[in-house]
N, C-alpha and C positions, 0 to 999 in steps of 0.2 A: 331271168337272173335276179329281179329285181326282187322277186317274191321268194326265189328261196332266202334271199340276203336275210329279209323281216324274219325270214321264219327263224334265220340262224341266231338271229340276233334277240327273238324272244326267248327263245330255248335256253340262252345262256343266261337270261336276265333271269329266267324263272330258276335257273340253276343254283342264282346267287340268292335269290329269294329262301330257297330252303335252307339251305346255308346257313343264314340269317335265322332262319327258325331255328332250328337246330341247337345251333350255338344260345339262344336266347333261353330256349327252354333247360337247355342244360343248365346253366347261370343259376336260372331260378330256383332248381333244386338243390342245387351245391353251393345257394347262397349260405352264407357264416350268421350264426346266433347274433343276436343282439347284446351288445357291449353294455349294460346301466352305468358302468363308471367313466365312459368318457363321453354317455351323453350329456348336453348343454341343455335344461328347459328352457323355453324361453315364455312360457305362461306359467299362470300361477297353479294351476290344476296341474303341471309337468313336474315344479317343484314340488309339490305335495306327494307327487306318485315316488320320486326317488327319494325325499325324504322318510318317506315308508309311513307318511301316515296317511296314505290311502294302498289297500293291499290290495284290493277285489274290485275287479273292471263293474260288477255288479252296482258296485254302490256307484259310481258314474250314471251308469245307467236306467239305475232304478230313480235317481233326481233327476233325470232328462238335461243333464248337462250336455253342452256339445265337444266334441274330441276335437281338439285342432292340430294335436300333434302325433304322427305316429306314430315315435317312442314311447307314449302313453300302453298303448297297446301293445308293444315290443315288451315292454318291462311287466305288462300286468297277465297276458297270457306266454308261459313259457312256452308249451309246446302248440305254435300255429305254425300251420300247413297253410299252402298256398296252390292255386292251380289258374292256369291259364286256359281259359274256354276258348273252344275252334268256333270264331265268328263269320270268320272269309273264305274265301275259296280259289282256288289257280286257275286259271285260263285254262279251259278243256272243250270238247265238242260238247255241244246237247248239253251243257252244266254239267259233265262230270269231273270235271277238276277235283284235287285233292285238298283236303279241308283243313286250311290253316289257323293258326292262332292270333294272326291279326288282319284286320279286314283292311286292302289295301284302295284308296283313291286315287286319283289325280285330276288333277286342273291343267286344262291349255292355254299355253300364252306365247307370244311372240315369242318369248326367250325358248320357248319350249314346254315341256311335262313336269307341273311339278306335282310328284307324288306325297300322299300322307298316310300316315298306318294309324291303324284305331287298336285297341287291346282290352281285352272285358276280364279283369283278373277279379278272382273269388277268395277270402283267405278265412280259416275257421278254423278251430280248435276242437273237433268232432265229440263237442260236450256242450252243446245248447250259446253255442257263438257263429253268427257268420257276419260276413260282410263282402258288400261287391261296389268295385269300381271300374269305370270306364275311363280309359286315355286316349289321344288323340295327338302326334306329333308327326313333325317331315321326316324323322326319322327313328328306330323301331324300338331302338334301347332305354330314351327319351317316354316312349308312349308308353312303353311298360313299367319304370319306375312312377307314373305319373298315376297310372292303374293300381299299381300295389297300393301306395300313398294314399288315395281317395276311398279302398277298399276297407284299409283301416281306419279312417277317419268314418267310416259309415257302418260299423261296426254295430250290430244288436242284439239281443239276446232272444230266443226262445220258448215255446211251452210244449213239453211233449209228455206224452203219456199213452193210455191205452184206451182209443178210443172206438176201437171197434167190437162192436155187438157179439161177434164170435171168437172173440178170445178174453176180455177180461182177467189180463192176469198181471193189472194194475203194476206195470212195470213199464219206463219210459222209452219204449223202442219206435212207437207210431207217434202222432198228432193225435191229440184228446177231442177233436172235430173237423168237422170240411171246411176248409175255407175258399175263398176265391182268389183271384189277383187278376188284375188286367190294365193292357198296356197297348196301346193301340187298338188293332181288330184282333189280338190277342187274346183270350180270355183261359186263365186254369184253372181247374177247381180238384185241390189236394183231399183224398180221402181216407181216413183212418184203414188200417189193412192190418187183419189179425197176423200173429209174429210165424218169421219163417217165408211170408211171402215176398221180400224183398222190393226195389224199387224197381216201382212197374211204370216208368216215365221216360220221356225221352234221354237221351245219352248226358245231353251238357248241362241238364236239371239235376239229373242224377248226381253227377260232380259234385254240385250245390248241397243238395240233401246231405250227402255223404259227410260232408266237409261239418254239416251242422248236428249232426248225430243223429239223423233217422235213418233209420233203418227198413224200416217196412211202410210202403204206403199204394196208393191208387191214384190216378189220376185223369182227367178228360181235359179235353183242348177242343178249342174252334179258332176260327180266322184262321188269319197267313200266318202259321206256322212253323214256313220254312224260312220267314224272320226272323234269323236269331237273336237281335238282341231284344227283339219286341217280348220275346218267349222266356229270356232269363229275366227281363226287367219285369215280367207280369210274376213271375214264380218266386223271387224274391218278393213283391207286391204281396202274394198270399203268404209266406211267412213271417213276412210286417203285422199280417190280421190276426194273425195266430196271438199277440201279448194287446190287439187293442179289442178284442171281443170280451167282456164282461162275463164271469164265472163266479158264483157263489161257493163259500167253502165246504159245501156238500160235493159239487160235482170234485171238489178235488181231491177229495177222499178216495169218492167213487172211480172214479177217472185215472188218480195216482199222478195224477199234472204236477209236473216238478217246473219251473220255471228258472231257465239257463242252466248252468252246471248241474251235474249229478253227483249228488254226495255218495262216500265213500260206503255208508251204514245203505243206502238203497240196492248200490251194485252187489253186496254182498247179501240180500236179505232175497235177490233176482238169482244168484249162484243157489242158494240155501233153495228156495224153491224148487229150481231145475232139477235140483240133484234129488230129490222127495218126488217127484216125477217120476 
């Protein structure tokens, strides 16, 4: 009696847990645009942003100022996209539980369980911006504003272009080289992938790429894996390498390396092509 009791009594808990998911993830897509007129700055880089004399997240970026706030970013990319990556997992036989969006703990104490949720959220603008943050609270709605927040504050830009040997058709869909990243016993190494082949990487990388506007690429991996945050925190790690590897302004000719945004005179000069194809 005693054992189906537990077992009723996780069944329900884990009922509520999706629940939980559910409703969060919903939240997150049908959250509401950013307001700039009734944001308050409270730094001097915040004032400058809604006084409109800083327009482009780029010139932040390109002086290696640090973002502390993340209406900075609210007001300087209109259209971010956000996504919440599956780190955890539900109680199942053999690890097959269903793959949730925040990785759940808990601690034992006299008083009892107390639980805390983690949440790895990604936000990018799929034109040479991403950024990722990890949250961590006792409860789930907490960890996920705390993830979005850090996300933006960790915000950086990109180099993309056409870096593979079999296609050359100097337009910004791949990375303009291999890089690496690594992060524990993690290790990935992203590789330029002529256009058309799409992302050939694991599922929650994927998200990442997407989010940051590549499109075609390759990939290899070693270690564990099937650690997920070791595996996003190494893949972000090589899109870091990607703006701190040294290129001379020949390869960027050759290569067509646009760094961050993609102007309007290249996407159209990428159609003109196509279409002479």
């Amino acid at each position: 009696m005693t054992d189906n009791n537990t077992e009723d009594k996780n069944n329900i808990a884990e009922k509520k847990v999706d629940n939980v998911e559910k409703q969060i993830v919903k939240e997150t897509k049908e959250k509401q645009g950013f307001d700039k007129v009734s944001w308050k700055p409270k730094t001097s880089m915040g004032k400058k942003v809604k006084n409109d004399e800083i327009t482009d997240i780029d010139e932040i970026l390109d002086r290696g100022l640090k973002i502390l706030e993340e209406g900075i970013v609210d007001s300087l990319i209109q259209n971010i996209n956000t996504e919440l990556l599956l780190i955890g997992q539900s109680k199942g036989k053999f690890g097959g539980g269903q793959r949730r969006i925040f990785k759940q703990t808990q601690k034992k104490t006299q008083e009892g369980n107390k639980p805390h949720f983690a949440i790895y959220a990604c936000v990018g603008d799929n034109n040479g911006h991403i950024g990722l943050g990890y949250g961590k609270s006792k409860e789930t709605v907490p960890a996920r504003e705390k993830a979005l927040r850090r996300a933006k504050l960790n915000i950086i830009k990109l180099r993309r272009g056409c870096g593979s040997w079999q296609c050359g058709c100097k337009m910004p869909h791949t990375i303009p080289f291999a890089v690496k990243g690594k992060c524990g016993s993690c290790t990935i190494e992203l590789i330029p992938a002529p256009k058309g082949t799409g992302l050939c990487i694991e599922s929650e990388c994927q998200k990442i790429l997407k989010l940051a506007g590549i499109k075609d690429v390759w990939s290899k991996t070693k270690g564990q894996t099937k650690t997920k945050i070791n595996l996003i925190s190494a893949c972000f790690d090589a899109l870091k390498n990607l703006i701190r590897v040294k290129a001379g302004s020949r390869y960027f000719e050759e290569l067509g390396i646009i760094e961050g945004k993609t102007t309007e005179k290249v996407e159209e000069d990428g159609k003109d092509s196509d279409n002479q194809s």
